[in-house]
C-alpha positions as CSV (number, residue, x, y, z in Angstrom):
1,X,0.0,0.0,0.0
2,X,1.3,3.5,-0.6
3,X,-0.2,6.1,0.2
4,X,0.3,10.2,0.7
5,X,-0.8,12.0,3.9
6,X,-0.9,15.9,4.1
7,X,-1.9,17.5,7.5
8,X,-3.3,21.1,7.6
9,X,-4.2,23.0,10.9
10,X,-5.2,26.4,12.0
11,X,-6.1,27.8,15.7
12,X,-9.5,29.6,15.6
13,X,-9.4,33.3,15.2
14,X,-8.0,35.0,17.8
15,X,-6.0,32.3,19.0
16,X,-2.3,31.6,19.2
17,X,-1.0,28.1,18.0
18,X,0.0,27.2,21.2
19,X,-3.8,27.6,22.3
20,X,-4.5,25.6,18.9
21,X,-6.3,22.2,20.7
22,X,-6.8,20.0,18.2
23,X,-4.5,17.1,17.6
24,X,-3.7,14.6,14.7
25,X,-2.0,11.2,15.3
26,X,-0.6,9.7,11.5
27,X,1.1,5.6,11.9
28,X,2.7,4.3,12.3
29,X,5.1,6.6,13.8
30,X,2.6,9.2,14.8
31,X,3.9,12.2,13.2
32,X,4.2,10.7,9.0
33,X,3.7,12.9,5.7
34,X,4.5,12.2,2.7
35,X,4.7,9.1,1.3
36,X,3.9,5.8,3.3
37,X,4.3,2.6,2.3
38,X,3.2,-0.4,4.7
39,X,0.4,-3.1,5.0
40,X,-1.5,-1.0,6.9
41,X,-2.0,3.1,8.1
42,X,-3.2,4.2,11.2
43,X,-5.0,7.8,10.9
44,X,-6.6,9.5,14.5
45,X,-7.7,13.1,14.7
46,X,-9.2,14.9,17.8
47,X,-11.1,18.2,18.5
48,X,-10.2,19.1,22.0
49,X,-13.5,21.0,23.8
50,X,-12.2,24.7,24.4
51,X,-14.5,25.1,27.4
52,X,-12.3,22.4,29.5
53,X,-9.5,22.8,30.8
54,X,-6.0,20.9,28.9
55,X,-8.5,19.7,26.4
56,X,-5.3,20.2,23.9
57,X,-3.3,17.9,26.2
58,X,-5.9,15.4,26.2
59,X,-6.8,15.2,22.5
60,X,-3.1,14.5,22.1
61,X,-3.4,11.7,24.3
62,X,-6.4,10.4,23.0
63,X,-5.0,10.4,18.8
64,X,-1.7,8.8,20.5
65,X,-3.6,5.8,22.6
66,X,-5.4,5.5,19.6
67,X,-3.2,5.6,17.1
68,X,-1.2,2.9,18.9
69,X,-3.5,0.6,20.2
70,X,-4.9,-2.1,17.0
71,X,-7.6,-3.0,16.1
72,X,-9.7,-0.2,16.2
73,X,-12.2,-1.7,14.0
74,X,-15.0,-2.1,17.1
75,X,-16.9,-0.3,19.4
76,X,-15.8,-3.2,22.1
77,X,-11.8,-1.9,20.7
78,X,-13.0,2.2,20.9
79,X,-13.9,1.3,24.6
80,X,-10.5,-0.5,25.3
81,X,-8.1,1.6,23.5
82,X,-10.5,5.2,25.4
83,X,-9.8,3.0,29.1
84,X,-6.5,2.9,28.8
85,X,-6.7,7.1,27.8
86,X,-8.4,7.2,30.6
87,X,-5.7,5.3,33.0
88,X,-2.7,7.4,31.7
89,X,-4.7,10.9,32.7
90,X,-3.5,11.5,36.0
91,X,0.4,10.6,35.2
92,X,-0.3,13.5,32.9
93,X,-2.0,16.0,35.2
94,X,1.1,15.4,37.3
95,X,3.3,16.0,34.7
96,X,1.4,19.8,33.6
97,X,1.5,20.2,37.4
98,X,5.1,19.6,37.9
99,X,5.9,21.7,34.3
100,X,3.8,24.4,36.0
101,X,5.8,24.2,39.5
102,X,8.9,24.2,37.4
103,X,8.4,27.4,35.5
104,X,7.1,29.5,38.6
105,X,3.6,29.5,37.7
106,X,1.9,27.1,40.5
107,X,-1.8,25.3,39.9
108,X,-3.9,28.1,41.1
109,X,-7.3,27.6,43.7
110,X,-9.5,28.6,40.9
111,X,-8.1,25.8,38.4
112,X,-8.3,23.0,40.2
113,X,-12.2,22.3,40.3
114,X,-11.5,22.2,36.3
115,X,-8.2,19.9,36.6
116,X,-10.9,17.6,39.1
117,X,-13.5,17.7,36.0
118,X,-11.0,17.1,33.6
119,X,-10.8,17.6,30.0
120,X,-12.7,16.7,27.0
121,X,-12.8,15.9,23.1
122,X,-14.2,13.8,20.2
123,X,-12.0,11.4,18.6
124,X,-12.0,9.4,15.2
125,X,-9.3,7.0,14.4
126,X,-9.4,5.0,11.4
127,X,-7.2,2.0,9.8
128,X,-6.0,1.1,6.4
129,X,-4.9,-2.0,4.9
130,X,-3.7,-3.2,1.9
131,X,-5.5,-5.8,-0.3
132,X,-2.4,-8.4,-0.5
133,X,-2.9,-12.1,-0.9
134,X,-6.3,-11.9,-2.5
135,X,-8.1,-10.3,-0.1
136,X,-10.0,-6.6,-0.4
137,X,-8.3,-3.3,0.2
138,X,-10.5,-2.1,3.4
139,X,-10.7,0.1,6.0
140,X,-11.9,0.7,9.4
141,X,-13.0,3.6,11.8
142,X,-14.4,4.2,14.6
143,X,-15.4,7.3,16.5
144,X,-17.4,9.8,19.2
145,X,-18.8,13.2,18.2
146,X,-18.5,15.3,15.3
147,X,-14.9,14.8,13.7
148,X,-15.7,12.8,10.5
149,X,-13.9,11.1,7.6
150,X,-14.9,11.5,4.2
151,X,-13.9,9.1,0.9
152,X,-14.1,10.4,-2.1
153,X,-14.0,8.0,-5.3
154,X,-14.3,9.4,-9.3
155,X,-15.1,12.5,-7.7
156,X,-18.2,11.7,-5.9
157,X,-18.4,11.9,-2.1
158,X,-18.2,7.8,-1.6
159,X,-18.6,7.1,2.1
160,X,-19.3,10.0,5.3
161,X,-18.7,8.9,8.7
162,X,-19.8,9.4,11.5
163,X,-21.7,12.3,10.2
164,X,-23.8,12.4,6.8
165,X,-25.6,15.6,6.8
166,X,-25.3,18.6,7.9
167,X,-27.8,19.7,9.8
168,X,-26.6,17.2,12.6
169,X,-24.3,19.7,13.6
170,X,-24.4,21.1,16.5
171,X,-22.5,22.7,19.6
172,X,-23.2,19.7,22.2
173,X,-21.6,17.0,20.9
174,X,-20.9,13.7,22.7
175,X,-17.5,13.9,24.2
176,X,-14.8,11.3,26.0
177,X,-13.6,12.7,29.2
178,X,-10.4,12.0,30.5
179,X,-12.2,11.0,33.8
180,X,-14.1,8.8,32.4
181,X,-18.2,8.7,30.5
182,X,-21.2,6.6,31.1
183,X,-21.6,3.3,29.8
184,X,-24.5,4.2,28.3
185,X,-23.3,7.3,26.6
186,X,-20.5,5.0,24.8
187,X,-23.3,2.4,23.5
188,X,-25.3,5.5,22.3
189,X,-22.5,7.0,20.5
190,X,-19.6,5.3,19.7
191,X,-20.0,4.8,15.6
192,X,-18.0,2.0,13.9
193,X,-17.8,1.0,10.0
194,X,-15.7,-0.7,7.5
195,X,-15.7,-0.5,4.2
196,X,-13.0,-0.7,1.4
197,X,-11.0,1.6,-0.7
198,X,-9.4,1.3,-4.5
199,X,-6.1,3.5,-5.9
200,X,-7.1,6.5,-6.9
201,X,-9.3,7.3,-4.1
202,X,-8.7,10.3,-1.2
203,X,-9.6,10.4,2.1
204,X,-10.4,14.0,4.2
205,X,-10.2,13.4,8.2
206,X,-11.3,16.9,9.8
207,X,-12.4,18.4,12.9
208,X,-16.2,19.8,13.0
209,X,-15.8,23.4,11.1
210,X,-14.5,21.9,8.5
211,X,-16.7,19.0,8.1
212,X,-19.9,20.9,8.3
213,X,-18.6,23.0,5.9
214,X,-17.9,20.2,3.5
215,X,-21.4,18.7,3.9
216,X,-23.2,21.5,3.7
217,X,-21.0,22.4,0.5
218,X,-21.5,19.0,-1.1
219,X,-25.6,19.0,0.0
220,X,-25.3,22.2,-2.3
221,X,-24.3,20.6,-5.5
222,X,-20.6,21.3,-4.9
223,X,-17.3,19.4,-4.9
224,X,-15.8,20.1,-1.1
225,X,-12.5,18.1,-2.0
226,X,-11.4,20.3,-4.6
227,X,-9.8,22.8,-2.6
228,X,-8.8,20.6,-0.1
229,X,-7.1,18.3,-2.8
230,X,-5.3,21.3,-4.1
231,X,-3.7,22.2,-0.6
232,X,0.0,22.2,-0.9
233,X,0.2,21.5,-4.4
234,X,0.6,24.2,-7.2
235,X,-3.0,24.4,-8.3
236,X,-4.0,25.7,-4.7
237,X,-5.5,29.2,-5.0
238,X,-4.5,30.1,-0.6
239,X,-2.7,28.3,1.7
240,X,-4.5,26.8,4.2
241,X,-4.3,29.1,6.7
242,X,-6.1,31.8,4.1
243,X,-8.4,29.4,2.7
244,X,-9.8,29.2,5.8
245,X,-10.1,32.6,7.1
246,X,-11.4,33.5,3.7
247,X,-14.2,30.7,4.5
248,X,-14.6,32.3,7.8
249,X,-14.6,35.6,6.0
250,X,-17.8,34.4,4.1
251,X,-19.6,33.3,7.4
252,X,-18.9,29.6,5.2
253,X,-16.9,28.1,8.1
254,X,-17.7,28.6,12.2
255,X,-14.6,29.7,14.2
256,X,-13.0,27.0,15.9
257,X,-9.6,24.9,16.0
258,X,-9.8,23.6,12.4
259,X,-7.9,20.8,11.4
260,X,-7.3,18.6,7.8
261,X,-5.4,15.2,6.7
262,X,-5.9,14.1,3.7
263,X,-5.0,11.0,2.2
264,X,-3.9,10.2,-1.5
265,X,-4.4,6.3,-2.2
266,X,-1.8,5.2,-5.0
């Protein structure tokens, strides 16, 4: 299989890109671009939830448990590999505390009711293997909120998950916690899917402005990918950055964390 990843961010208006709390895990190595070649690709990408605190700190945790922890092909996997998140939180509240300590700038009374809550984000990972020894190219993903993969095949939009249309946006998504969620909110909403994928097709895994965006653009008659095909390549219009505060510009995109990888199958 070889395939080639491009990853795009951008920290919501306003914001610095150290405040910029999204995160993007890309296998197997985590940080991969370019070409890849392999039997298999793992891709994760989280939206941290602004309104808790370290939610960038957990999102990166969350794409890294994932990213690492095969299969991820289940919801009975989701729950395993979002556990073992879970068990790895407080080694890193320890370590922010200590990094806090250290530079002079102590956990203050009024932070740690939020550091007690603890932080939240979505999450989609999803899994690529190659079609050797007979068997069908597929792959696998599974996730929780509004972060969604797209496939696109002979320039039709081929398969949107977990999120098809888009008026199911909205600004209460389901979230993982990094101390922990209710059985029954996992069985509601972790989504799971397989499915399989030829050369020649691409693959868009975005956070929630940028995939409401892309439905809504599509519902409309258009072809989302274009631009998003052209990033980094010499038919691209704007860099990403501008692209998307041009979008933002237009009232076409909300203004959050917004965050692209894109994947070229060859």
């Amino acid at each position: 299989m070889l395939a080639i990843t491009s990853t795009f961010w951008v920290p919501k208006r306003g914001s610095s890109d150290q405040e910029y709390e999204d995160a993007v895990w890309v296998g197997p190595g985590g940080d991969g671009s370019g070409e890849l070649q392999g039997s298999s690709l793992t891709v994760a990408i989280a939206d941290g939830a602004s309104e808790s605190l370290l939610a960038g700190r957990w999102a990166k945790r969350l794409v890294r448990v994932f990213g690492t922890n095969k299969p991820i092909r289940t919801r009975s996997a989701f729950v395993a590999s979002y556990q073992a998140a879970v068990d790895g939180w407080d080694d890193e509240v320890a370590h922010y505390t200590k990094e806090r300590d250290e530079r002079g700038f102590p956990i203050q009374w009024y932070e740690e009711p939020g550091l007690a809550k603890g932080a939240h984000a979505t999450i989609l990972a999803a899994e690529f293997r190659d079609g050797r020894g007979g068997r069908a190219a597929t792959w696998s993903a599974s996730a929780l909120g509004d972060s969604c993969l797209f496939q696109v095949r002979d320039e039709l939009l081929y398969v949107s998950f977990p999120m098809c249309n888009a008026s199911s946006f909205n600004y209460q998504p389901p979230l993982l916690g990094s101390r922990g969620v209710d059985d029954a909110v996992l069985r509601r909403h972790v989504k799971a899917i397989t499915h399989d994928w030829e050369r020649g097709d691409s693959f868009y895994l975005v956070t929630d402005a940028l995939a409401a965006w892309f439905l809504r653009a599509n519902e409309s008659g258009g072809r989302p990918w274009e631009p998003l095909r052209d990033m980094d390549t010499l038919d691209a219009e704007l860099d990403f950055t501008d692209w998307v505060d041009e979008q933002r510009n237009l009232g076409q995109m909300n203004n959050d964390d917004t965050t692209l990888v894109r994947i070229d199958m060859c």
